[in-house]
C-alpha positions, 0 to 999 in steps of 0.5 A: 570392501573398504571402509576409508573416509574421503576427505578431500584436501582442496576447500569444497566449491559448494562454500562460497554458493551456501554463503551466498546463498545464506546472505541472499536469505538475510537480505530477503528476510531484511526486506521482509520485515521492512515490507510488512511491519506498520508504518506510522501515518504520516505528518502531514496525514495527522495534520490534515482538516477535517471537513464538514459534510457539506465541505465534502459534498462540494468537492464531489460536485467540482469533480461531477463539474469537471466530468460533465462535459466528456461524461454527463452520465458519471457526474449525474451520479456523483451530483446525487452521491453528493446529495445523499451524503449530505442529507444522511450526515444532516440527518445525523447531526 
């Protein structure tokens, strides 16, 4: 039995694929850290009026208006969220 090393004398062939493979997982990393940290609102999200709770209501009710003819059953629903929520914000203002 010997104990000789081999060392080879042409660049290994596996180099470029661990290279590739690093840079993969830079970019991977990268694309992470962009996904998944906060982002702040946007401007026009700050922006945006604030609207009363009759303001809201009516908004429900044009959508219940819209739905009545092809779903009556869904815009009798929204028709009477828009009246609780009307009466639970009067009732607290």
């Amino acid at each position: 039995m010997s104990s000789a090393v081999f060392i080879p004398l042409i660049p290994s062939a596996a180099a470029p694929v661990r290279a590739r493979k690093a840079s993969f997982l830079a970019g991977y990393q990268r694309l992470a850290a962009r996904l998944f940290t906060s982002r702040r609102a946007p401007a026009a999200a700050a922006t945006a009026p604030v609207l009363t709770a009759f303001q809201e209501a009516e908004r429900v009710r044009a959508m219940a208006d819209d739905l009545l003819t092809t779903d009556p059953d869904f815009a009798q629903e929204l028709y009477a969220a828009a009246d609780r929520h009307e009466y639970e914000h009067a009732a607290r203002a």
